[in-house]
TORLO-827105 format. One record per residue: residue number from 1; residue in three letters; x, y, z of N, C-alpha, C in turn. Coordinates in nm, 2 decimals, m for minus. Example, Ala and Ser with C-alpha at 12.3 -4.5 7.8 and 13.67 -1.06 7.14 Angstrom:
2
+-----+-----+--------+---------+--------+---------+----------+--------+--------+---------+--------+
:   i :  aa : n.east : n.north :   n.up : ca.east : ca.north :  ca.up : c.east : c.north :   c.up :
+-----+-----+--------+---------+--------+---------+----------+--------+--------+---------+--------+
:   1 : Ala :   1.32 :   m0.57 :   0.78 :    1.23 :    m0.45 :   0.78 :   1.32 :   m0.33 :   0.78 :
:   2 : Ser :   1.28 :   m0.22 :   0.71 :    1.37 :    m0.11 :   0.71 :   1.29 :    0.00 :   0.79 :
+-----+-----+--------+---------+--------+---------+----------+--------+--------+---------+--------+
***
This chain:
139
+-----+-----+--------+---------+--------+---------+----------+--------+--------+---------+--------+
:   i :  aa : n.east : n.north :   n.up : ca.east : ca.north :  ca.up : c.east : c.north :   c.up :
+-----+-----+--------+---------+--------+---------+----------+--------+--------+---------+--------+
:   1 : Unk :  m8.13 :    4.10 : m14.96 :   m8.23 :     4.12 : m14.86 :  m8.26 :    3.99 : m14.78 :
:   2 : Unk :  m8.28 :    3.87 : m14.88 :   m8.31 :     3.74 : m14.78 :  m8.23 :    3.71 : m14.67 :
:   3 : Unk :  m8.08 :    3.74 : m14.71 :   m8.02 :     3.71 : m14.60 :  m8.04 :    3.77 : m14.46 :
:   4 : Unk :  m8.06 :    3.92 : m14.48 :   m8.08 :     4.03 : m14.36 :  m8.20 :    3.99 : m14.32 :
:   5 : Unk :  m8.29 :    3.96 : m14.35 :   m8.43 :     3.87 : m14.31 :  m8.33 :    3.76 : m14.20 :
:   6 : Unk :  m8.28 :    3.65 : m14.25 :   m8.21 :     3.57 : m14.24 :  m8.15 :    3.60 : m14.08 :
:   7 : Unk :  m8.06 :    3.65 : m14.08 :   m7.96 :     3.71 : m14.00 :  m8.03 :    3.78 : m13.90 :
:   8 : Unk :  m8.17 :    3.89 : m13.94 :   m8.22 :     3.92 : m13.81 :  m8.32 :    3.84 : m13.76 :
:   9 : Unk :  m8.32 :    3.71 : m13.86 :   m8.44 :     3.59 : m13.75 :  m8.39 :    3.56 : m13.66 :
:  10 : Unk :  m8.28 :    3.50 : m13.71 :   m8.15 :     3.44 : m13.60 :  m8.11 :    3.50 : m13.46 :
:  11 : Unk :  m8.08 :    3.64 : m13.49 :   m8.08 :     3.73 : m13.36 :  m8.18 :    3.76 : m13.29 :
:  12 : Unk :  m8.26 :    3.75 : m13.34 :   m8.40 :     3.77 : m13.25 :  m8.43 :    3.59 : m13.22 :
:  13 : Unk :  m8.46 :    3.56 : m13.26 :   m8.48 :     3.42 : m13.17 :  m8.35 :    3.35 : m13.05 :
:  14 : Unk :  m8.27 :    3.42 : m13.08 :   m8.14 :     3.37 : m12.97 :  m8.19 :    3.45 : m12.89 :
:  15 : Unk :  m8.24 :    3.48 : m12.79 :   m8.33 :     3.53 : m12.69 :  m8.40 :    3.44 : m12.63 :
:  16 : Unk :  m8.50 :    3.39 : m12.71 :   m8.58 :     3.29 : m12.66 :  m8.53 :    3.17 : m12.68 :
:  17 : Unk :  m8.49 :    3.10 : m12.76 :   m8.41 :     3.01 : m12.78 :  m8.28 :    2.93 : m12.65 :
:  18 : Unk :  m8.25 :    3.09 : m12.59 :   m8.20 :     3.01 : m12.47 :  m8.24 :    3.02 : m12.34 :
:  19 : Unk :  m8.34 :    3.13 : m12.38 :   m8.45 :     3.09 : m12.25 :  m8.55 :    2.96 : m12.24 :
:  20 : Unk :  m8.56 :    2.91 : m12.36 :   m8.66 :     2.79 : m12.40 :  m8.57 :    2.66 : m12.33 :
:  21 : Unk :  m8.43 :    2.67 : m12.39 :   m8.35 :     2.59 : m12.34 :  m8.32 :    2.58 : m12.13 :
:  22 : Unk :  m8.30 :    2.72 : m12.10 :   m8.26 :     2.73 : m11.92 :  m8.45 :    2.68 : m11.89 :
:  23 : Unk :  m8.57 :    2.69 : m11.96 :   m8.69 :     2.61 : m11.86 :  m8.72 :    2.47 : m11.88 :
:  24 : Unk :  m8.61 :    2.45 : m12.00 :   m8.66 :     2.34 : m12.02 :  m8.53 :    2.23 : m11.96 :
:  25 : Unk :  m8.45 :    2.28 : m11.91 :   m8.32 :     2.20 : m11.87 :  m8.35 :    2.21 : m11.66 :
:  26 : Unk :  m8.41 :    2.38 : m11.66 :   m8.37 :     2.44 : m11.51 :  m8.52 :    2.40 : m11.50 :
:  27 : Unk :  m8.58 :    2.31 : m11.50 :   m8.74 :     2.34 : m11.47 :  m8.72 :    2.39 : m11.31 :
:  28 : Unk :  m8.67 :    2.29 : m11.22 :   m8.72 :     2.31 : m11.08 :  m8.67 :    2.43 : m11.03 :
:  29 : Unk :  m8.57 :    2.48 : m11.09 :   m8.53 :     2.59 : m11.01 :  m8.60 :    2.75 : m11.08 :
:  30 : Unk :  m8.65 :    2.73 : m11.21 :   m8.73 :     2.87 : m11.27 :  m8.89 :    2.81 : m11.20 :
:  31 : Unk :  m8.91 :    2.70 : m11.20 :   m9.06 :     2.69 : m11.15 :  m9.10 :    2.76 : m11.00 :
:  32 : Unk :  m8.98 :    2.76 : m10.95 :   m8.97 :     2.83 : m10.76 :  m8.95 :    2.96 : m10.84 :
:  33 : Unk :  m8.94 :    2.97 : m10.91 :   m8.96 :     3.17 : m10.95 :  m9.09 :    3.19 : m10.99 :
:  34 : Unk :  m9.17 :    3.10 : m11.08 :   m9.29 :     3.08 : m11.10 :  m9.37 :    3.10 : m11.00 :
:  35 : Unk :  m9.41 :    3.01 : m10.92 :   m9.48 :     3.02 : m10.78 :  m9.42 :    3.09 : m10.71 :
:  36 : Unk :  m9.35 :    3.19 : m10.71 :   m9.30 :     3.31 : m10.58 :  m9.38 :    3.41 : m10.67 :
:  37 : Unk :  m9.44 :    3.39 : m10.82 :   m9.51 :     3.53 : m10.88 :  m9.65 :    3.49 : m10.86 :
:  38 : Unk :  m9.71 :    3.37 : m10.81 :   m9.85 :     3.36 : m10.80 :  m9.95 :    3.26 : m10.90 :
:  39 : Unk :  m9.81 :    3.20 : m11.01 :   m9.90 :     3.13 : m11.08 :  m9.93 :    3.00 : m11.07 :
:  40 : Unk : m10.03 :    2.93 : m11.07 :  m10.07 :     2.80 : m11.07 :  m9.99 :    2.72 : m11.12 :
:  41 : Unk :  m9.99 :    2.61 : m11.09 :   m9.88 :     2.48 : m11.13 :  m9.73 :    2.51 : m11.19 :
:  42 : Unk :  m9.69 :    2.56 : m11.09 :   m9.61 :     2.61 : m11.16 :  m9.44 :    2.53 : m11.24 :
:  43 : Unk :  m9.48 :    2.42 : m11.21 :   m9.38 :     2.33 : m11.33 :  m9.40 :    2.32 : m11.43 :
:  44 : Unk :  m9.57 :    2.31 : m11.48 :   m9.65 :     2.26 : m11.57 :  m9.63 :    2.41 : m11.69 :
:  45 : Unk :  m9.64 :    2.52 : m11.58 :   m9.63 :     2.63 : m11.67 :  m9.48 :    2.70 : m11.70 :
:  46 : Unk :  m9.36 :    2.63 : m11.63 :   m9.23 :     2.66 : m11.67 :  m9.16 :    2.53 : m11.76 :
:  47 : Unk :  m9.24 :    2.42 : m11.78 :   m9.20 :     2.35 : m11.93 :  m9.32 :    2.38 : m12.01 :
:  48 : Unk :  m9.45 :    2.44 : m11.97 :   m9.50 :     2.46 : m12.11 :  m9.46 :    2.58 : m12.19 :
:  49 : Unk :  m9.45 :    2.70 : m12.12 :   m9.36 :     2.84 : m12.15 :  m9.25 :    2.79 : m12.21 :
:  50 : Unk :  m9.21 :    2.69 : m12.19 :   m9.01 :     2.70 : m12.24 :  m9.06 :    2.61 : m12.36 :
:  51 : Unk :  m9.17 :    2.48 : m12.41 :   m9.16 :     2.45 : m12.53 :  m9.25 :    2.52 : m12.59 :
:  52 : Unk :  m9.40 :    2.65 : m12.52 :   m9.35 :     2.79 : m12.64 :  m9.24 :    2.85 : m12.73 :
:  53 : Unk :  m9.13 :    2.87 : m12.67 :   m9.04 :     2.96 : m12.73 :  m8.96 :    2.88 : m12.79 :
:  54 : Unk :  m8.97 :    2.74 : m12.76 :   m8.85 :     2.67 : m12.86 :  m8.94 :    2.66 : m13.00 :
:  55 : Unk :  m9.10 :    2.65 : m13.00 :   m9.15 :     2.61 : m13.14 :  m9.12 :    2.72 : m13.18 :
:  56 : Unk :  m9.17 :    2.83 : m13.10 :   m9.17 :     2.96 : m13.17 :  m9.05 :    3.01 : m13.24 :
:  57 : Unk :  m8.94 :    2.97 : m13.14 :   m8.79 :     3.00 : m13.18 :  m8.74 :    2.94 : m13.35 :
:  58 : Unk :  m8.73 :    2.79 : m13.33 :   m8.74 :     2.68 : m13.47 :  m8.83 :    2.74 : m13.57 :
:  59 : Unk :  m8.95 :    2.79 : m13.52 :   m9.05 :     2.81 : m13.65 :  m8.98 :    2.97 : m13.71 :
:  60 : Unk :  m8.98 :    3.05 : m13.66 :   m8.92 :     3.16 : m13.71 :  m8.73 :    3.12 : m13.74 :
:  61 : Unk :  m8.67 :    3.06 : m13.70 :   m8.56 :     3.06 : m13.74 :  m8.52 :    3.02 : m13.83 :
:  62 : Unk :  m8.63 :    2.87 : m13.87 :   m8.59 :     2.81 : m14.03 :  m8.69 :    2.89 : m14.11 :
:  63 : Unk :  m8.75 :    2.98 : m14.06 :   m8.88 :     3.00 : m14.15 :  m8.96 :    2.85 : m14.21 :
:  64 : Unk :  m9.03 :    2.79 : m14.09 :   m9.12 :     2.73 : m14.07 :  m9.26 :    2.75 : m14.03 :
:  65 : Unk :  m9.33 :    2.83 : m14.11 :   m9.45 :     2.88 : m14.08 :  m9.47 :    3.04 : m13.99 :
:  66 : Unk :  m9.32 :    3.06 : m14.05 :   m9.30 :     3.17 : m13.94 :  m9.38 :    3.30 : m13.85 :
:  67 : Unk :  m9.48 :    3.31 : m13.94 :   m9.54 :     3.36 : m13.94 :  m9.66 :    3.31 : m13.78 :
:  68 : Unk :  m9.64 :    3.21 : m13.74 :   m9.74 :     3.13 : m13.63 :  m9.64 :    3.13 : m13.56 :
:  69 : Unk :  m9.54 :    3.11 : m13.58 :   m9.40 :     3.10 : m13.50 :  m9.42 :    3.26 : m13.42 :
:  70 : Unk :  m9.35 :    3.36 : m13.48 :   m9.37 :     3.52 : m13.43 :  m9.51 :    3.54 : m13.31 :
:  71 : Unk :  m9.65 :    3.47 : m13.38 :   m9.70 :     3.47 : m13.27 :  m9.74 :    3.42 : m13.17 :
:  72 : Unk :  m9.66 :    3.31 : m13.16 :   m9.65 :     3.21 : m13.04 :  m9.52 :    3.30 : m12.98 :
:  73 : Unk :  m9.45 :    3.38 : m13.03 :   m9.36 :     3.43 : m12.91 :  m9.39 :    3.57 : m12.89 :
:  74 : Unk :  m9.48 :    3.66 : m12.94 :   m9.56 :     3.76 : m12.92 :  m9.67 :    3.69 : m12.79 :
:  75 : Unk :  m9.74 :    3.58 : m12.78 :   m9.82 :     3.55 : m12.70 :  m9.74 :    3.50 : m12.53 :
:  76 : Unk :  m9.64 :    3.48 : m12.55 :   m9.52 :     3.43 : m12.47 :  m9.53 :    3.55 : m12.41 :
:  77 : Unk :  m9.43 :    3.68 : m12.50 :   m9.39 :     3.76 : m12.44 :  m9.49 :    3.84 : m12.36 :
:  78 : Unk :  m9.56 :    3.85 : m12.42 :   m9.73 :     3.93 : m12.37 :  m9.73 :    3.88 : m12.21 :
:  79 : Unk :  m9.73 :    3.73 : m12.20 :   m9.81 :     3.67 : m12.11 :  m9.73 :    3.71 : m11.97 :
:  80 : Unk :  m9.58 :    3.67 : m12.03 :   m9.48 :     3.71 : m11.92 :  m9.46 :    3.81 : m11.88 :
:  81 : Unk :  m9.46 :    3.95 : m11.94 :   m9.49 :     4.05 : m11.88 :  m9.58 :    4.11 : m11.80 :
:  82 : Unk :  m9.71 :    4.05 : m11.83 :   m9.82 :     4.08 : m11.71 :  m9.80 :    3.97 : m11.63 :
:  83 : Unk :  m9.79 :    3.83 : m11.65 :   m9.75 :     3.76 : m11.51 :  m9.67 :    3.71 : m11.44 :
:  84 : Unk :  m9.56 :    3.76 : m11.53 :   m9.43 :     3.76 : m11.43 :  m9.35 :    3.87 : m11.36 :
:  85 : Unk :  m9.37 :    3.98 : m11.44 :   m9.31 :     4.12 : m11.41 :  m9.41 :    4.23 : m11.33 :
:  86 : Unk :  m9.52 :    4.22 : m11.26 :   m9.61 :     4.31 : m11.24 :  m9.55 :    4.41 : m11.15 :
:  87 : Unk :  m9.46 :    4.45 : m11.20 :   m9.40 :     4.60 : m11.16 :  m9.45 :    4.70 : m11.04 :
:  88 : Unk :  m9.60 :    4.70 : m11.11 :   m9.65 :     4.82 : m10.99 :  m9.72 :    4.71 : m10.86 :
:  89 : Unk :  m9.68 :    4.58 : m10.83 :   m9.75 :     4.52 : m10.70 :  m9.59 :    4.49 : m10.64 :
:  90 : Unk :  m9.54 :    4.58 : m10.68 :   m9.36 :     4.54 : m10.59 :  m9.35 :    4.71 : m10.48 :
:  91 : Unk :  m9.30 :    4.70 : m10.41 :   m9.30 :     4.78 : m10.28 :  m9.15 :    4.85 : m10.29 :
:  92 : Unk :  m9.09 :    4.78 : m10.31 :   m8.92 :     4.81 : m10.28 :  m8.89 :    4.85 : m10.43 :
:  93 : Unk :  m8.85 :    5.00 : m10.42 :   m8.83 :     5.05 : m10.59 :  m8.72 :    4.98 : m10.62 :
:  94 : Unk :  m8.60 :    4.91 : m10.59 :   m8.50 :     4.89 : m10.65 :  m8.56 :    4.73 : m10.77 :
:  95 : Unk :  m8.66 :    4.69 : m10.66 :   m8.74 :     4.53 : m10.70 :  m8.84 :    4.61 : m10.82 :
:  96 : Unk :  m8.87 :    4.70 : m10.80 :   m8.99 :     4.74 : m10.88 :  m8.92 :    4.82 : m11.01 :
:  97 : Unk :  m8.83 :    4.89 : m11.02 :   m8.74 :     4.93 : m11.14 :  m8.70 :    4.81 : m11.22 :
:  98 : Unk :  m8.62 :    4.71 : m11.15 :   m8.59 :     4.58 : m11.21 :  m8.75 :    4.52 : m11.28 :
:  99 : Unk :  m8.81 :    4.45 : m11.22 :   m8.95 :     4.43 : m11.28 :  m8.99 :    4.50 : m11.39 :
: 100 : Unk :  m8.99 :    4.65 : m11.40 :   m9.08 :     4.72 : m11.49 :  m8.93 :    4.71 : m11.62 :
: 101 : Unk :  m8.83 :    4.71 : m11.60 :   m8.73 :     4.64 : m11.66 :  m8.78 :    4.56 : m11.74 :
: 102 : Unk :  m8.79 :    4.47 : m11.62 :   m8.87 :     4.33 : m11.74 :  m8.95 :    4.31 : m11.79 :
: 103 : Unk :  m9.07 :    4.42 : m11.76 :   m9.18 :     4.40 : m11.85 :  m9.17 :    4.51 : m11.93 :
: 104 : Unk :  m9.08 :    4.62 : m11.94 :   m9.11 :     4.65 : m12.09 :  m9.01 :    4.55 : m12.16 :
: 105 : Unk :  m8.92 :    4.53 : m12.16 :   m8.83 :     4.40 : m12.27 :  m8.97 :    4.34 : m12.33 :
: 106 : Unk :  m9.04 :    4.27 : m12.21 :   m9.12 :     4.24 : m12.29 :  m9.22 :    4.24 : m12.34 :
: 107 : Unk :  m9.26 :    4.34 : m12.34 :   m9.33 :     4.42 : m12.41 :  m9.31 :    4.46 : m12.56 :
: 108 : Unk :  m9.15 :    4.49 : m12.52 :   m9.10 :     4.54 : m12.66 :  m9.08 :    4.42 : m12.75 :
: 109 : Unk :  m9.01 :    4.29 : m12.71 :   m9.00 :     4.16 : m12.79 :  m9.14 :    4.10 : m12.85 :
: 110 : Unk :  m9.25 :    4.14 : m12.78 :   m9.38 :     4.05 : m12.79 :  m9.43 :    4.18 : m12.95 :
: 111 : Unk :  m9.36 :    4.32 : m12.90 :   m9.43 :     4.43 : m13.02 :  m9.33 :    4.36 : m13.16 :
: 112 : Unk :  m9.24 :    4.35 : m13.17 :   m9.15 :     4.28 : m13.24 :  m9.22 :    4.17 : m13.30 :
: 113 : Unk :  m9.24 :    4.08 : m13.23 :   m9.29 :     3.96 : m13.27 :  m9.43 :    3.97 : m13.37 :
: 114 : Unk :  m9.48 :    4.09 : m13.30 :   m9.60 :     4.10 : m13.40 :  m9.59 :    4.18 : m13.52 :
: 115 : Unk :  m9.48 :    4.26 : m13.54 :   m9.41 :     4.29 : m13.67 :  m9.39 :    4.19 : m13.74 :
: 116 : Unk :  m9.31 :    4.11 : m13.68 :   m9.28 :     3.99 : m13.74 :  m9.37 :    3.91 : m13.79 :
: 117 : Unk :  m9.47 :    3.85 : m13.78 :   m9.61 :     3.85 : m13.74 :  m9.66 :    3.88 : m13.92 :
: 118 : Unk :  m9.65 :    4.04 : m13.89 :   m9.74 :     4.13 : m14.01 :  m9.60 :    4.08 : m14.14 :
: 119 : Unk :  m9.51 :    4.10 : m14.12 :   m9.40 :     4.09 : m14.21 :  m9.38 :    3.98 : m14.29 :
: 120 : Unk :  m9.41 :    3.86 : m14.21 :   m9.42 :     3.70 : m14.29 :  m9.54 :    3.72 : m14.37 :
: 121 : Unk :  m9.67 :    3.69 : m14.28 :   m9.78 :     3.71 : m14.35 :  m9.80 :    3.83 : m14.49 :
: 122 : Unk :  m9.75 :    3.88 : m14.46 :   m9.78 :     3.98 : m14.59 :  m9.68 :    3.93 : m14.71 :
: 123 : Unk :  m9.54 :    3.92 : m14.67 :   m9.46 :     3.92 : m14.79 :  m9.36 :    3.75 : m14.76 :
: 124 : Unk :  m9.41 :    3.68 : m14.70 :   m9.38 :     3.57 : m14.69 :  m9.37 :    3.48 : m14.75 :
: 125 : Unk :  m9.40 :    3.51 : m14.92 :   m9.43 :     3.41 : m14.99 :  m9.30 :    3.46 : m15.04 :
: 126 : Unk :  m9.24 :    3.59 : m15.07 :   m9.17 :     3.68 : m15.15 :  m8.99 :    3.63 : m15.07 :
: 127 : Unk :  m9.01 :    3.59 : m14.99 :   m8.89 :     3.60 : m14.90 :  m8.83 :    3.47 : m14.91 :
: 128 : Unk :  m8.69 :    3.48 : m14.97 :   m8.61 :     3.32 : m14.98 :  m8.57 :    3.28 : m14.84 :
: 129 : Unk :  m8.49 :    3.21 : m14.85 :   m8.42 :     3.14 : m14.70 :  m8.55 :    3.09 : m14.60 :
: 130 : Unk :  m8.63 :    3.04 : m14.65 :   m8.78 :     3.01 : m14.58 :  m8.79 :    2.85 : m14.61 :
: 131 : Unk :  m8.81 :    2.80 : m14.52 :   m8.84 :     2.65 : m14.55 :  m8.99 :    2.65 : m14.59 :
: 132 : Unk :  m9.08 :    2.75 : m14.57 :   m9.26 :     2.75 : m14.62 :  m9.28 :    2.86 : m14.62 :
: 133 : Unk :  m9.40 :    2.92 : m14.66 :   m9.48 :     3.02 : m14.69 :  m9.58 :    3.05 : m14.57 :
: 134 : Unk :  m9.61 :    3.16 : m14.52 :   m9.67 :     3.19 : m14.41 :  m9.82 :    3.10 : m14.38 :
: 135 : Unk :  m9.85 :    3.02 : m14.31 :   m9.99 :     3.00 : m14.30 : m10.05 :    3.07 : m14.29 :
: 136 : Unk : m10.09 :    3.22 : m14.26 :  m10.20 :     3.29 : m14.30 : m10.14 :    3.43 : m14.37 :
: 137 : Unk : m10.24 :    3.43 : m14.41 :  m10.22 :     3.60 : m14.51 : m10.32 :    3.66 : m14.51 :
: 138 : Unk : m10.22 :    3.83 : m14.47 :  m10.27 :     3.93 : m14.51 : m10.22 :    4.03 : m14.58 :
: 139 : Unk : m10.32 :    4.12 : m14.57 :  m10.28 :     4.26 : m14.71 : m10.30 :    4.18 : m14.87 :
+-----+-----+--------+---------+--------+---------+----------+--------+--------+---------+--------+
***
């Protein structure tokens, strides 16, 4: 079982992990995608977003607190779907299918994440291949 724990941290954080990498290597060129969606500073929030997902990425990968990790990319994924994908203020359906594209992904990654989330915390002490024990608990 630890391993399959193991193996699906891994594939689920290679997602963000190389998105954390393309904002944090591509700042100027994702930050011009930033500010074409409306948000403020937008360099400031395409390297702070990209070393979100790398803690978050590292903390659930080695099982480092993973449990904080999961919700640092539950709060990621949340954020980017309502302010990067707003689907229904797009005009041109082909732009607006794409978008809503992207915001259920992430939608669905951020719902994940908070499984993930419930799954450390609760049985996180129980689970080998972990470099720590969840910082918070429940159940």
């Amino acid at each position: 079982m630890d391993v399959l724990v193991l193996i699906g941290r891994l594939l689920f954080v290679a997602l963000f992990t190389a998105s954390a990498v393309g904002h944090l290597t591509k700042t100027k060129a994702m930050a011009g995608y930033t500010a074409s969606r409306g948000l403020p500073f937008p360099v400031a929030a395409t390297l702070g977003s990209g070393l979100v997902m790398l803690v978050g990425s590292v903390s659930v990968g080695v099982g480092l607190w993973a449990d904080l990790g999961a919700l640092l990319l539950a709060a990621f994924s949340f954020a980017a779907a309502l302010l990067m994908h707003g689907f229904w203020k797009e005009q041109e359906p082909q732009a607006r299918q794409m978008e809503q594209i992207q915001f259920s992904k992430d939608m669905a990654l951020g719902g994940a994440a908070l499984v993930m989330f419930a799954f450390f915390a609760y049985a996180g002490h129980d689970l080998g291949l972990m470099v720590t024990g969840p910082a918070l608990s429940i159940g």
